[in-house]
BAFI-3210 file (N, C-alpha, C; in Angstrom, 3 decimals, decimal comma, padded with zeros to 6 digits):
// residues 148
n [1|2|3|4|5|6|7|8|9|10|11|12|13|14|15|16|17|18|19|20|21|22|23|24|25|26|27|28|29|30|31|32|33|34|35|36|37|38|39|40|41|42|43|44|45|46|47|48|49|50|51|52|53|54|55|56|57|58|59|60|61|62|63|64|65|66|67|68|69|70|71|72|73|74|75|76|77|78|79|80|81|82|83|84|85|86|87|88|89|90|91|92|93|94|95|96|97|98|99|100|101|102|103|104|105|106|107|108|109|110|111|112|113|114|115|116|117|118|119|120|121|122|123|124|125|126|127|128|129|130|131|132|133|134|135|136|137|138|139|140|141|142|143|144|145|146|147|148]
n.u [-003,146|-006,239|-008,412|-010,794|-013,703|-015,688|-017,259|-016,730|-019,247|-020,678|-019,574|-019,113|-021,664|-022,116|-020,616|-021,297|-024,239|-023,195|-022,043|-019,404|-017,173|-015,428|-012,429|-010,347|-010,606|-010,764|-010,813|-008,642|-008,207|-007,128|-004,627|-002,258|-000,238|002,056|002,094|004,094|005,500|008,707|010,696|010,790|008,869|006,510|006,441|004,869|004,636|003,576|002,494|002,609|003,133|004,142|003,437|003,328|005,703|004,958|002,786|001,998|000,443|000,998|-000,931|-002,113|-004,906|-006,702|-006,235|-006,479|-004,526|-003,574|-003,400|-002,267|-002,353|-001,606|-002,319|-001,734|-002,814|-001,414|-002,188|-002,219|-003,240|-005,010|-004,178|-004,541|-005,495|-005,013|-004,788|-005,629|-004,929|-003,814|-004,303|-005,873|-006,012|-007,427|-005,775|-005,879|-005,926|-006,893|-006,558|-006,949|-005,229|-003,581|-003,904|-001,143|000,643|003,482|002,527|003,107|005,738|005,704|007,072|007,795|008,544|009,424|010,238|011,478|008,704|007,331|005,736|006,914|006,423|007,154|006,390|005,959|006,243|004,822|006,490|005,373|003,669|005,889|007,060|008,532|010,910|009,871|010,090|010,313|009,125|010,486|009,262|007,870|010,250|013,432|015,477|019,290|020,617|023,697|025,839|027,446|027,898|027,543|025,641|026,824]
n.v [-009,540|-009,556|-008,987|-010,784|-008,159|-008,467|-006,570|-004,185|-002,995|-002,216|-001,052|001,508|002,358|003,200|005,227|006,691|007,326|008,732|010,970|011,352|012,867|012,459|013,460|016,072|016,184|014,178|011,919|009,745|006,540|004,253|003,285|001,629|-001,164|-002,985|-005,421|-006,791|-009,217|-008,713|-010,176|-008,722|-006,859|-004,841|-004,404|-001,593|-000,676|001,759|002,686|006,104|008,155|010,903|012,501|015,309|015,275|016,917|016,795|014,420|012,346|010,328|008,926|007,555|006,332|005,566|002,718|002,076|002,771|005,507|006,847|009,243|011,476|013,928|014,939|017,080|018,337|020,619|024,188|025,368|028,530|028,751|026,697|024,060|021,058|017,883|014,835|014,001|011,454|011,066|010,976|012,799|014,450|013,625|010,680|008,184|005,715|003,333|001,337|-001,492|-002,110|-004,832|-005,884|-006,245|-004,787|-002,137|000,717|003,401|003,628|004,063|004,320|006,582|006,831|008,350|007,960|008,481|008,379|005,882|005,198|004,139|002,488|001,416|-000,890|-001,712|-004,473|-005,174|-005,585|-007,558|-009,077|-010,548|-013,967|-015,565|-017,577|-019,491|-019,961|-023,215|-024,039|-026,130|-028,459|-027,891|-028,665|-029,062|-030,886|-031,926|-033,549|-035,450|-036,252|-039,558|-040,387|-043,298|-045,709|-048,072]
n.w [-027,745|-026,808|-023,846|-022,389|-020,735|-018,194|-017,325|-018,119|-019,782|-017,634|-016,066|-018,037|-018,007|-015,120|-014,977|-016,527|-015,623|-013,003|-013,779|-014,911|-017,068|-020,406|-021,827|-021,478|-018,551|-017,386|-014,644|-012,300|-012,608|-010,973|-008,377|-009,125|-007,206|-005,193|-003,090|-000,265|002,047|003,895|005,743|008,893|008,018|005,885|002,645|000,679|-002,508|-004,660|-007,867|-009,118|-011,608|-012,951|-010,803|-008,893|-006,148|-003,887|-003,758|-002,460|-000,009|002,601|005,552|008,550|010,036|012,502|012,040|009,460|006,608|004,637|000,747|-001,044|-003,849|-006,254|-009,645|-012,039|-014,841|-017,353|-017,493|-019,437|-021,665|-024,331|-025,425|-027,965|-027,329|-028,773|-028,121|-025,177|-023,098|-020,521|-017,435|-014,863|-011,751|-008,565|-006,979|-004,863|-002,557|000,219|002,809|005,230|008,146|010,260|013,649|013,755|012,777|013,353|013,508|014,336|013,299|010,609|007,156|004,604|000,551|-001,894|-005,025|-008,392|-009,618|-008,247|-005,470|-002,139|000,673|003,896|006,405|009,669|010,805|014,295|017,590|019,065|017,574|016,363|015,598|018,461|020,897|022,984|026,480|028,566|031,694|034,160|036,650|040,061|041,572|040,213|038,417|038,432|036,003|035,475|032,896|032,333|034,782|035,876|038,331|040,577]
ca.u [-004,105|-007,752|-008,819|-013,075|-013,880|-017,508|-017,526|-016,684|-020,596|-021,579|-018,372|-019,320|-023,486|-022,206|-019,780|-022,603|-024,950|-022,817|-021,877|-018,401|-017,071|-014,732|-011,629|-008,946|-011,211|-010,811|-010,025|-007,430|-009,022|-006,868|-003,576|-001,526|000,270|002,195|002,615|004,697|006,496|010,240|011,568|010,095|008,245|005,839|006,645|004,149|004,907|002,416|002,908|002,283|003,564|004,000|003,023|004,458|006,153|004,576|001,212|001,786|000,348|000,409|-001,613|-002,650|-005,782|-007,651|-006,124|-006,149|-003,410|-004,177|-002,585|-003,340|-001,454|-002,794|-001,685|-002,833|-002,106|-000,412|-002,950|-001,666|-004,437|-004,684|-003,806|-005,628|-005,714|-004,932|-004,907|-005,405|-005,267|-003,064|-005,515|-005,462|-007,215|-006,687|-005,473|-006,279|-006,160|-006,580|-005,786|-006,941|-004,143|-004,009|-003,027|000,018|002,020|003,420|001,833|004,236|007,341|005,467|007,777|007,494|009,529|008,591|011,455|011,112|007,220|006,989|005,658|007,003|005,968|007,358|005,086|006,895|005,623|005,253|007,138|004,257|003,495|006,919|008,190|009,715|011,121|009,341|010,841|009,706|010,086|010,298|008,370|008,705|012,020|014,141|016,750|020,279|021,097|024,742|026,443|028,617|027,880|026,778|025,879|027,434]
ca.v [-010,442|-009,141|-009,674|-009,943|-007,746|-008,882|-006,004|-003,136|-001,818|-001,860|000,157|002,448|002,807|003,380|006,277|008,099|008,421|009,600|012,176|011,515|013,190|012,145|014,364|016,147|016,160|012,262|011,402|008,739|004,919|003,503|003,213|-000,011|-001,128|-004,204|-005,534|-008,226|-009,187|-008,759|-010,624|-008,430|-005,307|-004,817|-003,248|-001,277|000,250|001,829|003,839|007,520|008,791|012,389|013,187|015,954|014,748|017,872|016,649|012,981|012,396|009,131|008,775|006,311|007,176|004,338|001,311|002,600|003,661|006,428|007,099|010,145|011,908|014,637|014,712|018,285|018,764|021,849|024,981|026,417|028,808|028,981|025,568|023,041|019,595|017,220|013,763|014,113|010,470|010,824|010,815|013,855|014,166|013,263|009,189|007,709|004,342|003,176|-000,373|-001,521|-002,680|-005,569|-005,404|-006,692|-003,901|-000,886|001,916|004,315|003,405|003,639|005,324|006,228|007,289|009,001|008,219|007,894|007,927|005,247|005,600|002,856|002,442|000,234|-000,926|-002,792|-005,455|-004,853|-006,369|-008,168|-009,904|-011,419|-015,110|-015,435|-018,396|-019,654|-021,025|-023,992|-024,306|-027,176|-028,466|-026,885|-029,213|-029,380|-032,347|-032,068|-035,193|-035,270|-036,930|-040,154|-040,943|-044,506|-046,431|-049,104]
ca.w [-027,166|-026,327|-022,521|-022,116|-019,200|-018,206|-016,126|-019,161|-020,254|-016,846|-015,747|-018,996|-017,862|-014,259|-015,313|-017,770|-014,867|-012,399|-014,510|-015,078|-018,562|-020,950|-022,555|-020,444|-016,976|-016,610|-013,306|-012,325|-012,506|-010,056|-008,197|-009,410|-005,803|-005,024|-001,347|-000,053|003,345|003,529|007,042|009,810|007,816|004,870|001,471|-000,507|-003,845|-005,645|-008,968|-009,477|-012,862|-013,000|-009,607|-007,663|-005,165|-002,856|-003,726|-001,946|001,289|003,308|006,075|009,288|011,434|013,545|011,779|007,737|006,001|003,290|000,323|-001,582|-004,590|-007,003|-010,442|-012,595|-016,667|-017,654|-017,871|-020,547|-021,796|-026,081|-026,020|-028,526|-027,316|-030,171|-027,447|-023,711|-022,488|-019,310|-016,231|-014,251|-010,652|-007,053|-006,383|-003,225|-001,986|001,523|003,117|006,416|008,470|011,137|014,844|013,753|012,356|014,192|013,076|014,692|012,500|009,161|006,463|002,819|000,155|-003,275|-005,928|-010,055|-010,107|-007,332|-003,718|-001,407|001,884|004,573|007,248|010,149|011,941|015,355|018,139|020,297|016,363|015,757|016,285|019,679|021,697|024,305|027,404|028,882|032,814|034,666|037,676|041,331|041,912|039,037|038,970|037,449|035,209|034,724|031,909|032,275|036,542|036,219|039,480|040,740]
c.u [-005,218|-008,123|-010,612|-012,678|-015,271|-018,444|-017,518|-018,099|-020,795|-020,791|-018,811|-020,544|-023,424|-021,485|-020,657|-023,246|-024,633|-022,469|-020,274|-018,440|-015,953|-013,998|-010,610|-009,779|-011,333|-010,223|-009,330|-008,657|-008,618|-005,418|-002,548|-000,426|000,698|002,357|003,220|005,476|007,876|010,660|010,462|009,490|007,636|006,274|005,409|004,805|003,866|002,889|002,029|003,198|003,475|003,132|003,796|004,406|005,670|003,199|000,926|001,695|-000,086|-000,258|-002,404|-003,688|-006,930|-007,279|-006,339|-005,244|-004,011|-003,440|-003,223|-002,566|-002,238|-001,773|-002,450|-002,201|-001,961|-001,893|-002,467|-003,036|-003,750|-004,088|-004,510|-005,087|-005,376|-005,036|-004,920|-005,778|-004,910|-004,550|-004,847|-006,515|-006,513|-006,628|-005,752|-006,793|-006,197|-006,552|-006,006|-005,621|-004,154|-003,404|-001,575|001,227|002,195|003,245|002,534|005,214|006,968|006,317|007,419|008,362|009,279|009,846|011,093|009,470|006,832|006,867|005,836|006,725|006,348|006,430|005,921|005,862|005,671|005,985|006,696|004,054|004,844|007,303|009,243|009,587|010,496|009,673|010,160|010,025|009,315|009,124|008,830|009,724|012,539|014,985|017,390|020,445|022,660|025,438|027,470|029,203|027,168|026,783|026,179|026,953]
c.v [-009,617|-009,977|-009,369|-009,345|-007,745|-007,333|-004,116|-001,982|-001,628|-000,588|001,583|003,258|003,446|004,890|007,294|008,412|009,029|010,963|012,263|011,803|012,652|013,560|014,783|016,109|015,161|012,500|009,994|007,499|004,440|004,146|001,995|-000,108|-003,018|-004,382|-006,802|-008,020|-009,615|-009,094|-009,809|-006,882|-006,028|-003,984|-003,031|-000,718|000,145|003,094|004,804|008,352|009,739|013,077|014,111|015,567|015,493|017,750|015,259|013,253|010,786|009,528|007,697|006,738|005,549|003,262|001,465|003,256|004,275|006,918|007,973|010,900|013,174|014,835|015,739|017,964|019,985|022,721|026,152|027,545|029,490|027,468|024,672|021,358|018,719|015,574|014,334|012,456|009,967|011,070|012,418|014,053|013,871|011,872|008,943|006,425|004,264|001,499|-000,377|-002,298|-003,218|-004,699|-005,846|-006,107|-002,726|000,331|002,999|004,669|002,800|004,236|004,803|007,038|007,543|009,057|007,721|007,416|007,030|005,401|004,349|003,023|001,166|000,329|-001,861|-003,481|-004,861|-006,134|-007,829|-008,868|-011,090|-012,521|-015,300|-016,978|-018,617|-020,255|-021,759|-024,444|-025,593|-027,350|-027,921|-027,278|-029,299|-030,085|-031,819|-033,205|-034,759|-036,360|-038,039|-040,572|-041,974|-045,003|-047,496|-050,166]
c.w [-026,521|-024,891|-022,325|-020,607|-019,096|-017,816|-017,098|-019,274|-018,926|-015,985|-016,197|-018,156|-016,684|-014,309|-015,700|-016,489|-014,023|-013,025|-014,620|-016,593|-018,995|-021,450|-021,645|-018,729|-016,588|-015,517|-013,096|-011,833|-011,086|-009,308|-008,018|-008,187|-006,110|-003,561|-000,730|001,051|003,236|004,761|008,094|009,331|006,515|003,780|000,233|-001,351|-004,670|-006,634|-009,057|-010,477|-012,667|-012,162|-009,075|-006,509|-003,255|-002,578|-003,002|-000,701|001,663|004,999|007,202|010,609|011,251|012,764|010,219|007,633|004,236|002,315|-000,587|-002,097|-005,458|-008,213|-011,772|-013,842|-016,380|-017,441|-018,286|-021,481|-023,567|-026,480|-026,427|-028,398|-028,206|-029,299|-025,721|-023,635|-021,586|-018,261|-015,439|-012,989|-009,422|-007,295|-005,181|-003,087|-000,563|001,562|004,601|006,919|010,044|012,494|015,114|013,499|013,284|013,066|012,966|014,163|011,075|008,063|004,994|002,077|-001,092|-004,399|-007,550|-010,204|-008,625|-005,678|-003,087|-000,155|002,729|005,617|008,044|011,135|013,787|016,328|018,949|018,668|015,985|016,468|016,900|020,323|022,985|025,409|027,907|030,364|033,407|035,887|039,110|041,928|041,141|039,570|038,066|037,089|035,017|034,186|032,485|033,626|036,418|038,267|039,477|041,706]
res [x|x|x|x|x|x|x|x|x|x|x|x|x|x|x|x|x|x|x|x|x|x|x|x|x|x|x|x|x|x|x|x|x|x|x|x|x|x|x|x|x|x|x|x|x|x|x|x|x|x|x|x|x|x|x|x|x|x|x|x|x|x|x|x|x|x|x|x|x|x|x|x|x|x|x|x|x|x|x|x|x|x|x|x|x|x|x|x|x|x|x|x|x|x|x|x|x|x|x|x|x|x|x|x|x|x|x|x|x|x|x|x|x|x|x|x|x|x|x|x|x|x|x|x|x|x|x|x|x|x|x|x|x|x|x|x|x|x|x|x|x|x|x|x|x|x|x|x]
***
């Protein structure tokens, strides 16, 4: 199935004049990420294929969280090309993040290609009970004292 992308030549025209090249020096398009809330924390997972795991760095300064991977081809020297169409280059996404999560107790975890990242809510954010107090005399009612 063929998808139009409206957005394709102008992608292309915007690429040529920056001066991006085509062949093995492509740099990485994107970083495909999912994010969804699990009870009281956040879970990112975003894919990094054949990243070293020494090259991943997350990241949280003034309210962004940074995500930032680097991903080299071989440099094998005498070697003739026949397809390069893996991406090769630095990744980096960032994500602003509310006053709702704690920042402090962000963790991430780099397993089979995928970087996950939990993000926990903070405590001052989460649904709490509110008590409700009475007026400056409180009365006991008790059950089952009729008058007579």
């Amino acid at each position: 199935m063929l998808r139009f992308d409206p957005f394709h030549d102008i992608d292309t025209v915007a690429r040529q004049l920056l001066g991006e090249t085509t062949g093995t020096a492509r740099a990485p398009r994107f970083m495909p990420m999912d994010l969804y809330k699990a009870g009281d924390h956040y879970v990112l997972n975003a894919d990094l294929p054949g990243v070293d795991p020494g090259s991943v760095d997350v990241s949280v300064d003034n309210g962004t969280l940074t995500l930032r991977a680097q991903r080299s081809l071989p440099s094998e020297d005498g070697v003739q090309w026949i397809a390069s169409e893996r991406f090769a280059g630095t990744y980096m996404r960032q994500l602003s993040l509310g006053d709702n999560v704690d920042a402090d107790k962000i963790s991430a975890t780099y397993d089979n290609g995928v970087l996950s990242v939990i993000i926990p809510v903070a405590e001052r954010a989460k649904p709490r009970r509110i008590e409700i107090a009475g007026g400056s005399s409180p009365k006991t009612i008790e059950a089952g004292h009729g008058s007579s």
